[in-house]
C-alpha positions as CSV (number, residue, x, y, z in Angstrom):
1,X,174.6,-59.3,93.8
2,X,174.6,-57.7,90.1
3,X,177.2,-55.6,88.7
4,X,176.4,-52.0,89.0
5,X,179.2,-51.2,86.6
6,X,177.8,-49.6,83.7
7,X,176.9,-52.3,81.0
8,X,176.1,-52.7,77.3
9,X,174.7,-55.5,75.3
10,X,175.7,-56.7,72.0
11,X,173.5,-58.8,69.7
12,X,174.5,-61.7,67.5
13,X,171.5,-62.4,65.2
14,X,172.9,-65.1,62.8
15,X,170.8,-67.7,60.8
16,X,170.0,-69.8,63.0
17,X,169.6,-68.2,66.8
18,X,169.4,-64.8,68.4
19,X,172.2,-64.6,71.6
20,X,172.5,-61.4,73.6
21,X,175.2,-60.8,75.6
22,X,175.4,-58.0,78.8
23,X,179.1,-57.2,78.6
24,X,180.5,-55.1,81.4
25,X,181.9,-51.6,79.5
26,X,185.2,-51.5,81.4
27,X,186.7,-54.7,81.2
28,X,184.6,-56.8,78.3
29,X,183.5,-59.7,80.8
30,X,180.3,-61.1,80.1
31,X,178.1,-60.6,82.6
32,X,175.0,-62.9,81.2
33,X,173.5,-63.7,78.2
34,X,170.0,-65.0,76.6
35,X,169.8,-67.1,73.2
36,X,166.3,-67.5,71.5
37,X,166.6,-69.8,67.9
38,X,165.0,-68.9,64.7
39,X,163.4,-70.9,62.0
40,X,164.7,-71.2,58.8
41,X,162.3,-73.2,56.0
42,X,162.3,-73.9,52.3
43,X,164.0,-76.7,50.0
44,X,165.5,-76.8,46.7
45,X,167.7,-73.6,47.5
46,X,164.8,-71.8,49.0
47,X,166.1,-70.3,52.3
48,X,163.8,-67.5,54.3
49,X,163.2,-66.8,57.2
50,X,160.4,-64.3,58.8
51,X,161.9,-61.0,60.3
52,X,159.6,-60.5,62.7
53,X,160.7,-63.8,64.2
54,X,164.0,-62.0,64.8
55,X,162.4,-59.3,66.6
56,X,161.2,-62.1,68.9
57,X,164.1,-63.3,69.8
58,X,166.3,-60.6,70.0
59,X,163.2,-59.5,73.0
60,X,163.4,-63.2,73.9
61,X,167.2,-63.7,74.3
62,X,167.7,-59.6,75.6
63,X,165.5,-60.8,78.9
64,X,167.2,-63.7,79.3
65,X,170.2,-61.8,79.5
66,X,168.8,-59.5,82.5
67,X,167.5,-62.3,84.5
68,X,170.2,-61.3,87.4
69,X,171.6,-58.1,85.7
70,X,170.6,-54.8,86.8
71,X,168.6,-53.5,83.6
72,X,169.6,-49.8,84.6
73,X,173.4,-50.5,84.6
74,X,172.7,-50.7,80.6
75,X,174.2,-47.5,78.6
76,X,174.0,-49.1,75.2
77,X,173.0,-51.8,72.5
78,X,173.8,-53.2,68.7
79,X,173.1,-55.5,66.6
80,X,175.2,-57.5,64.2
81,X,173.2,-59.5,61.7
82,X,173.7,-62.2,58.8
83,X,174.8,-60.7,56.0
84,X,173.2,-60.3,52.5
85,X,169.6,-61.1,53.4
86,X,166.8,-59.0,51.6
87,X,164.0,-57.8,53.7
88,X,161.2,-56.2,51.9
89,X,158.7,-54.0,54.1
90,X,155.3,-52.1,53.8
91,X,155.0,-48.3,54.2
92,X,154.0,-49.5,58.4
93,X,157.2,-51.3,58.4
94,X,156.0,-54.5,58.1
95,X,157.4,-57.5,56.2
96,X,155.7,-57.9,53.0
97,X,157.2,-61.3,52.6
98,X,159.6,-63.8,54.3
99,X,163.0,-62.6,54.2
100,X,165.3,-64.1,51.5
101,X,168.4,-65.2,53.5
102,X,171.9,-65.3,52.6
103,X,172.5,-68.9,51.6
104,X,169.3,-68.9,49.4
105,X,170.9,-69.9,46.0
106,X,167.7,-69.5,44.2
107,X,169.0,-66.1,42.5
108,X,171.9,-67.3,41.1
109,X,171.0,-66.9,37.6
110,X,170.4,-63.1,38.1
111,X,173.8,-62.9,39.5
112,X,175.2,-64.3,36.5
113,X,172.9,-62.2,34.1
114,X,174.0,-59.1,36.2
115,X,177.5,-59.8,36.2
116,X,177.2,-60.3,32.7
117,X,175.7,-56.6,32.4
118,X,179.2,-54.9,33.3
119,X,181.8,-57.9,33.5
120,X,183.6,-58.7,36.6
121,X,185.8,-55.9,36.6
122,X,183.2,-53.5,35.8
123,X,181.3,-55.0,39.1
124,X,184.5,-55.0,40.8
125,X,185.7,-51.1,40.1
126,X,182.2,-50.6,41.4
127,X,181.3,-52.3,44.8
128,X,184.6,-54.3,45.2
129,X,182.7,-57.7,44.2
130,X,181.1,-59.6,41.8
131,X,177.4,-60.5,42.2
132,X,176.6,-64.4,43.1
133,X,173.3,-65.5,44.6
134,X,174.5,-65.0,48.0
135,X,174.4,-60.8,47.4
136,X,171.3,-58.5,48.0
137,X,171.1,-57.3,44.6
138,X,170.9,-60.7,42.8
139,X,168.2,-61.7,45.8
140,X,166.1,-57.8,44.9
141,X,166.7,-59.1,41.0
142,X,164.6,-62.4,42.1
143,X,162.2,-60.9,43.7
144,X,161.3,-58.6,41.0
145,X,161.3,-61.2,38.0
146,X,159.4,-63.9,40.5
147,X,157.5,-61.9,42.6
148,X,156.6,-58.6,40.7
149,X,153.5,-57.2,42.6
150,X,155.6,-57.8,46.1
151,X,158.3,-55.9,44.5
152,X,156.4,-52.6,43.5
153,X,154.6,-52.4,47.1
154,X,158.1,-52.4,48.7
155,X,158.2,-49.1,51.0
156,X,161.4,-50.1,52.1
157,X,164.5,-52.1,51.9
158,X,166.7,-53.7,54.7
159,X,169.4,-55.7,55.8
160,X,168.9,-58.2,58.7
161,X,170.6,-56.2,60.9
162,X,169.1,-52.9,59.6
163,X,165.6,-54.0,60.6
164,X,166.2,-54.8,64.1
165,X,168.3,-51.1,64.9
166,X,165.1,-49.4,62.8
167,X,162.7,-51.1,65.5
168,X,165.0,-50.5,68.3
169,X,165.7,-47.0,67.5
170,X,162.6,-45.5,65.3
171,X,165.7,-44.5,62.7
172,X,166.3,-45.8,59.5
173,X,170.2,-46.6,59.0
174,X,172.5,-48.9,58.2
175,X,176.0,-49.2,58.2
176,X,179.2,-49.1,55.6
177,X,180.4,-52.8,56.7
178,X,177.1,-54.5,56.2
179,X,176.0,-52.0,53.1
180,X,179.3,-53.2,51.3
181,X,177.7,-57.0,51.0
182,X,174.5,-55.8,48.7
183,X,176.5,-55.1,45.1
184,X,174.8,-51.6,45.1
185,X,177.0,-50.0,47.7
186,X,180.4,-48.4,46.2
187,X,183.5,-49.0,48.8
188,X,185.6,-46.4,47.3
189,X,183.4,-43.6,47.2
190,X,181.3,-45.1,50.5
191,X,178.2,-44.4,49.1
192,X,175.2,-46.4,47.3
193,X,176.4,-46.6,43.6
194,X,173.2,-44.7,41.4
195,X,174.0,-46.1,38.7
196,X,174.0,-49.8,39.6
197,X,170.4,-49.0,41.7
198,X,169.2,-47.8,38.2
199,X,170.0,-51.3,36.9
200,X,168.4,-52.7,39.7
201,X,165.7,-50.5,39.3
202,X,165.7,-49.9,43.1
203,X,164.6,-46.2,44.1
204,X,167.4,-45.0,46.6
205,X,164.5,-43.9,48.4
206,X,163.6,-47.1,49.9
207,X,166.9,-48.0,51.2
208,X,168.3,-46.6,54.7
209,X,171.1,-43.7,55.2
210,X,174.8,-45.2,55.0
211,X,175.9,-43.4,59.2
212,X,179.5,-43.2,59.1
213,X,182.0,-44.6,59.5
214,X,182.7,-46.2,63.6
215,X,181.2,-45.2,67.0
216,X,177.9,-44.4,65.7
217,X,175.2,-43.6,67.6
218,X,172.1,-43.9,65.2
219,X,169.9,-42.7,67.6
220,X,168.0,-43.7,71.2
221,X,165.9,-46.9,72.3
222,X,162.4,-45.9,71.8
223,X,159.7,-46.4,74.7
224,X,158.1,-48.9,72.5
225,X,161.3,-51.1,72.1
226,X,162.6,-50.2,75.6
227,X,159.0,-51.6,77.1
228,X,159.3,-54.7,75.3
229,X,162.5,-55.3,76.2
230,X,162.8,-54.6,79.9
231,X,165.5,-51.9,79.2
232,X,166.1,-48.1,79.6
233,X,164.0,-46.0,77.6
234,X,166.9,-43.3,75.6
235,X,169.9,-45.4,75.8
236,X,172.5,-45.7,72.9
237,X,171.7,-47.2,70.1
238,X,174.6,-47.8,67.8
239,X,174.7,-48.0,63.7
240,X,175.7,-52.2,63.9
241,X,176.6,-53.8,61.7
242,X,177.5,-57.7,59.9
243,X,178.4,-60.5,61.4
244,X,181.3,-60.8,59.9
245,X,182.7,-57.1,60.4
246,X,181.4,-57.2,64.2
247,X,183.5,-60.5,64.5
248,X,186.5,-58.3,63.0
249,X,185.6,-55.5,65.7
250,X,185.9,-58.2,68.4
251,X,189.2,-59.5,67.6
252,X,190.6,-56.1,67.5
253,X,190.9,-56.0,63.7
254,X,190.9,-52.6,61.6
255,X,192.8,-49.1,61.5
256,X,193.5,-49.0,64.8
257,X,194.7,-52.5,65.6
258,X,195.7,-55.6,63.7
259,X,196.0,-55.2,60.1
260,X,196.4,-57.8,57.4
261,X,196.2,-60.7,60.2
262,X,193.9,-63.9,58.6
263,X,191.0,-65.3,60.2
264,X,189.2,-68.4,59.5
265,X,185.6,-68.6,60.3
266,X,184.3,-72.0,61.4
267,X,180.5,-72.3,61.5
268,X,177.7,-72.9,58.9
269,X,179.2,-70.9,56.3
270,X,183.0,-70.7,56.3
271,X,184.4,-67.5,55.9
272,X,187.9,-65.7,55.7
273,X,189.0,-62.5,56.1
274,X,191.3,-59.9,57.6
275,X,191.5,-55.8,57.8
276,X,193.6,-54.0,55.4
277,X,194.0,-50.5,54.1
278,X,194.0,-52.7,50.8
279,X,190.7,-52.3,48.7
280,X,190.6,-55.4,46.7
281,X,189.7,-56.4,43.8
282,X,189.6,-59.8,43.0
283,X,186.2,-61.9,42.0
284,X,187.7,-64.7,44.1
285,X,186.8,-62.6,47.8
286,X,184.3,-60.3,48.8
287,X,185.5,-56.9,48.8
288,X,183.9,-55.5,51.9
289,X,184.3,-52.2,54.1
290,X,185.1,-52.9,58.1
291,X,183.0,-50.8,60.3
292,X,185.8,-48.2,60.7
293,X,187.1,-46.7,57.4
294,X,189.6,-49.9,56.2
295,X,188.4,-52.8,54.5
296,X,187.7,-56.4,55.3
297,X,188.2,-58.8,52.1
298,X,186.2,-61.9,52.7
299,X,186.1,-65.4,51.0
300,X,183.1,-67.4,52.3
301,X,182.0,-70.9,51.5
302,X,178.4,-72.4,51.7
303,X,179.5,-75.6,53.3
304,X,181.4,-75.7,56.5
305,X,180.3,-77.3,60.2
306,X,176.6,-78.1,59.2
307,X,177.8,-80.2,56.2
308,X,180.6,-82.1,58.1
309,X,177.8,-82.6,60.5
310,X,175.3,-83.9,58.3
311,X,178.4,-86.6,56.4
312,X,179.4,-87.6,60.0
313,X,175.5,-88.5,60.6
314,X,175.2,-90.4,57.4
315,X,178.1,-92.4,58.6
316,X,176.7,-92.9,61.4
317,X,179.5,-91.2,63.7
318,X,180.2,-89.0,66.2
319,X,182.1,-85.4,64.8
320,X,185.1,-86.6,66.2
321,X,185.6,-90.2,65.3
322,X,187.7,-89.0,61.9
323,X,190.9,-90.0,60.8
324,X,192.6,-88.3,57.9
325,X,190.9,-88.7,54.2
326,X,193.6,-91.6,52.6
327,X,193.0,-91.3,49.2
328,X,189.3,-90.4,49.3
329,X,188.1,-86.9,48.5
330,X,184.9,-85.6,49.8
331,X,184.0,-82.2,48.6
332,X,180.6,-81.3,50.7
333,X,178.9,-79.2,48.8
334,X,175.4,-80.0,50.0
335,X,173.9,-76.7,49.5
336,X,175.6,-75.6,46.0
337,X,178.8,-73.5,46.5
338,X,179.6,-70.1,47.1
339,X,183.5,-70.2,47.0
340,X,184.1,-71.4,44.1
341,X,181.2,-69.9,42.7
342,X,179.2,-73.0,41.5
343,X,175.7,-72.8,43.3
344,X,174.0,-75.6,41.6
345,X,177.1,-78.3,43.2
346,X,176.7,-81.2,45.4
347,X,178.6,-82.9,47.3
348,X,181.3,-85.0,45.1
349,X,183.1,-87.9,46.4
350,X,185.9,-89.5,44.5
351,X,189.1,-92.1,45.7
352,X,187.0,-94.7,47.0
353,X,189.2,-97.9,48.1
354,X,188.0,-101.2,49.3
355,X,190.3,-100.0,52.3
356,X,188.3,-97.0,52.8
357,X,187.3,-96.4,56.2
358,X,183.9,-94.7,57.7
359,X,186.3,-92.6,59.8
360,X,188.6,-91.5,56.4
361,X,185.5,-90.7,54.9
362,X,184.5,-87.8,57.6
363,X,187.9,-87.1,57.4
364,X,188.0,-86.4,53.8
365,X,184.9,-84.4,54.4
366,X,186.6,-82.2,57.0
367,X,189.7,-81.9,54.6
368,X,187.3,-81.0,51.3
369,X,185.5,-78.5,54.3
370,X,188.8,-77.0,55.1
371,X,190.9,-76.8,51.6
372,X,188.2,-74.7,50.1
373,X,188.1,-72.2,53.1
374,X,192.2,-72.2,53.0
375,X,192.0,-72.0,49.0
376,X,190.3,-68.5,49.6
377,X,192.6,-67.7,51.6
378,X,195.4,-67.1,49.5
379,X,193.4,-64.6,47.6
380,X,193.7,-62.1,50.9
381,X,196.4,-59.5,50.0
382,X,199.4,-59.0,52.5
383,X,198.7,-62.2,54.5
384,X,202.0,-63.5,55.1
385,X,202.8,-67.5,55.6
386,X,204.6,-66.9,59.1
387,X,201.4,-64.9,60.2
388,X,199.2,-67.2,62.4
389,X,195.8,-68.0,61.6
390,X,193.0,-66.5,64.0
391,X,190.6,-69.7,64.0
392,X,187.0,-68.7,65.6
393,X,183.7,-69.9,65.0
394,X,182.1,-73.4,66.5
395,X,184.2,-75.4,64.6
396,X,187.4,-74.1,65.8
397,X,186.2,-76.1,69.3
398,X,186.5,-79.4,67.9
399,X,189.8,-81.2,67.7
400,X,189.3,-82.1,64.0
401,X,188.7,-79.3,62.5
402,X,191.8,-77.3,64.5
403,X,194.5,-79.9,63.6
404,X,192.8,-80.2,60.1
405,X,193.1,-76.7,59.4
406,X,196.8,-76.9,61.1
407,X,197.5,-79.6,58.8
408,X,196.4,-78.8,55.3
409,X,197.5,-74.6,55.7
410,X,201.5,-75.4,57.7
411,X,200.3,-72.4,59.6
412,X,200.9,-71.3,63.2
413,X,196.9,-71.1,64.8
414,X,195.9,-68.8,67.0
415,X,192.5,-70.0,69.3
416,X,191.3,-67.0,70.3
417,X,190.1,-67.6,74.3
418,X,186.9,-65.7,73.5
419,X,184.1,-67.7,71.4
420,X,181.4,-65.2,71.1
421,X,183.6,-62.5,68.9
422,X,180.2,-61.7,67.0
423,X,178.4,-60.6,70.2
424,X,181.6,-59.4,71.7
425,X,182.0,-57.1,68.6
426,X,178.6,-55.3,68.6
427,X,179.4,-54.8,72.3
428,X,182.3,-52.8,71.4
429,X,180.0,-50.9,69.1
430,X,177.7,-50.1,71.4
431,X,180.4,-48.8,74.1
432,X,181.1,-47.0,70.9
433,X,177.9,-45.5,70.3
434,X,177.3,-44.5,74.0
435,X,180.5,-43.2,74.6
436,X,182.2,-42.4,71.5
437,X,185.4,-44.6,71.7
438,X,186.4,-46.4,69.0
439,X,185.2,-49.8,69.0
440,X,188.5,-51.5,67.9
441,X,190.2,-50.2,70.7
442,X,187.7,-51.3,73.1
443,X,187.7,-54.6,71.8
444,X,192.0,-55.0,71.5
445,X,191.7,-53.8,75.2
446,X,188.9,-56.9,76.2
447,X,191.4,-59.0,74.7
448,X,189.2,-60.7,72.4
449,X,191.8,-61.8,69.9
450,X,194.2,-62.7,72.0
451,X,194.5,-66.7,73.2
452,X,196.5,-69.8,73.0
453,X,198.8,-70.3,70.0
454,X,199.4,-74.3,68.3
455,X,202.9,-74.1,66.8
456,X,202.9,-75.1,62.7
457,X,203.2,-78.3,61.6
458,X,204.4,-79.7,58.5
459,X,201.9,-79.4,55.9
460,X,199.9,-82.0,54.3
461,X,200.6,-81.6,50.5
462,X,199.8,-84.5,49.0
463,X,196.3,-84.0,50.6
464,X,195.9,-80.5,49.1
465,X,197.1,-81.7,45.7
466,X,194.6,-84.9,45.9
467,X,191.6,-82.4,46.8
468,X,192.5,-80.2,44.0
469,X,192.9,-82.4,41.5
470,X,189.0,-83.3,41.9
471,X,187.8,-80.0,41.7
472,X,187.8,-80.0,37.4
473,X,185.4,-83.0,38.0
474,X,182.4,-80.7,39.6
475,X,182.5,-78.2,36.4
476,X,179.9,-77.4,34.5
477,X,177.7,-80.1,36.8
478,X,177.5,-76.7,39.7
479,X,176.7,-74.5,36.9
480,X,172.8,-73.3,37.3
């Protein structure tokens, strides 16, 4: 029989899929869940996406989810979206335009002209970060030199996840997690930076409130949404928020539980991070705001699962058949790089033996994969050696990639025994929203970040020295 406990669902709308999960409010178990994919075209950096293909599949993937569940049980619902992406909209709401996505590298030189504007540290005293093309304001800068007329019949601005909680709740809002990724969005002060929107000659008009910080409830399903999908007209509907910062949530990460405890994010991008009361400022991470008033500085590479993928293809082998690089080094930058910052990169393989081996050369390309996630890594402030790792994300199911990460960091590993942290996150923010807990709590009492631990083992020096070595060679060749 369903679960008549009361219930709430979290959304993970990433790059590539929709999944919604029905997560039971009391104890975090998932009760069911729905997945609906999502196309992604363009070539030669071009990377977009249509919005109201996400709006699809969240309705898609949301009855799914209820095929068995008792839709009334439901008290709440969030979203956490890909980061950075620029939807433009008409005064109906409509998209004018495909959405530009994150890992659309096209607007790299308007990054590097805006950064120029005020210098690193001038961007950095500002948002936290430095523009590269991955950021909202160098994708709004692109649109305006390429696409002028679409740009002056914007009504309004979004994030990802900012356009799905506007049709599910009728109210414009976004949050300070997923605000803190656009370059126009000041972490210290927690407000959009006027200043910087005058140089980006965006009207604050067209952008969405900044709710607070936490359990925020943004506002109530609408009969529209709650028609289209199957759920109870009023319920909560919470602020959201990244994917990233909603992974955070999920692993109990932020003021009020773990602090200055790494992650490493396995999946199509890489990504590192961990909670502090720290507010960094370094142009090597990200320096983002968490969803509940600390911060979350984030490294985050282009090239991480999808790239091994595509080598191991080329090869001709199965993900797993690897053996450790020798003395070949694979850097995969297929799709330019965001960490380092050298967007027009490709992949660069160097060390070739007659000995060389199919099987060392996936290896080396999880060992190029993995050294320039861990390489951002040791930008994060407070994140002591002896701490473990948190390792989530696809990747971090595959043997390789766990004992290549173990091997090139000399760091204890914790695998975290739930996979989902992005769904389980906006779960917790949704609880949040319809009860007014705090989501972290929620989350730390799931257990989401808790799992098996792999003991350290020595680490593999010469193979970070080799890999690091090659870098010089890419250079001015991933320069746009």
């Amino acid at each position: 029989m369903p679960s008549s406990s009361p219930a709430v669902i979290g959304v993970d709308s990433s790059t590539q899929s929709t999944k919604a999960f029905v997560v039971e409010t009391a104890s975090g178990r998932v009760l069911a869940m729905g997945r609906a994919p999502h196309t992604v075209t363009g070539a030669a950096g071009a990377r977009e996406s249509d919005p109201e293909q996400w709006w699809r599949a969240l309705a898609e993937a949301v009855a799914q989810a209820l095929t068995g569940v008792d839709a009334r049980t439901v008290t709440g619902i969030a979203v956490a979206g890909q980061q950075h992406g620029l939807v433009a909209l008409d005064a109906a709401g409509r998209p004018l335009r495909p959405a530009l996505l994150w890992n659309d590298t096209r607007s790299a030189p308007q990054a590097a002209a805006l950064t120029a504007r005020l210098g690193a540290d001038g961007w950095l005293a500002r948002t936290g970060s430095v523009p590269v093309a991955s950021m909202t304001a160098a994708k709004w800068q692109w649109l305006r030199e390429h696409e002028p007329r679409t740009a002056e019949a914007v009504a309004a601005v979004r994030l990802p996840h900012d356009f799905l909680t506007e049709r599910l709740s009728g109210t414009a809002a976004t949050d300070p997690g997923d605000a803190s990724g656009t370059c126009w969005y000041d972490t210290a002060t927690g407000a959009y930076d006027h200043g910087l929107l005058d140089l980006l000659g965006l009207d604050p008009a067209l952008l969405p409130p900044v709710a607070p910080m936490g359990a925020t409830r943004v506002g109530s399903l609408t009969a529209t949404a709650a028609k289209e999908l199957g759920l109870p007209e009023g319920i909560a509907v919470a602020a959201g928020t990244g994917d990233n910062m909603a992974a955070a949530v999920g692993l109990g990460l932020g003021g009020q539980g773990l602090l200055d405890h790494p992650v490493v994010s396995l999946g199509t991008s890489g990504t590192v991070f961990a909670a502090t009361r720290t507010r960094p400022a370094t142009a090597a991470l990200a320096g983002f705001a968490a969803t509940d008033g600390t911060y979350l500085p984030l490294g985050c590479t282009l090239n991480c699962t999808q790239a091994v993928d595509k080598v191991a293809a080329l090869l001709g082998l199965d993900r797993e058949d690897a053996e450790p690089g020798g003395e070949a080094v694979l850097l995969p930058y297929l799709d330019g790089e965001r960490t380092p910052d050298l967007p027009g990169a490709s992949g660069l393989l160097t060390g070739l033996r007659h000995a060389t081996t199919p099987q060392q050369l996936l290896g080396a390309a999880y060992e190029g994969a993995a050294f320039t996630l861990l390489r951002a890594l040791e930008a994060l402030p407070h994140t002591r050696d002896d701490v473990p790792l948190r390792l989530i994300g696809g990747g971090a199911r595959g043997r390789t990639w766990v004992e290549t990460v173990r091997r090139l960091s000399g760091r204890p590993v914790v695998l975290p025994r739930t996979t989902e942290l992005v769904a389980l996150g906006a779960a917790a923010l949704a609880v949040g929203a319809a009860t007014g807990e705090d989501p972290v709590t929620v989350a730390t009492g799931w257990g989401g970040g808790t799992g098996e631990t792999l003991p350290p083992v020595e680490r593999d020096r010469a193979a970070w020295e080799r890999i690091a070595a090659a870098l010089p060679a890419l250079g001015a060749l991933g320069r746009p």
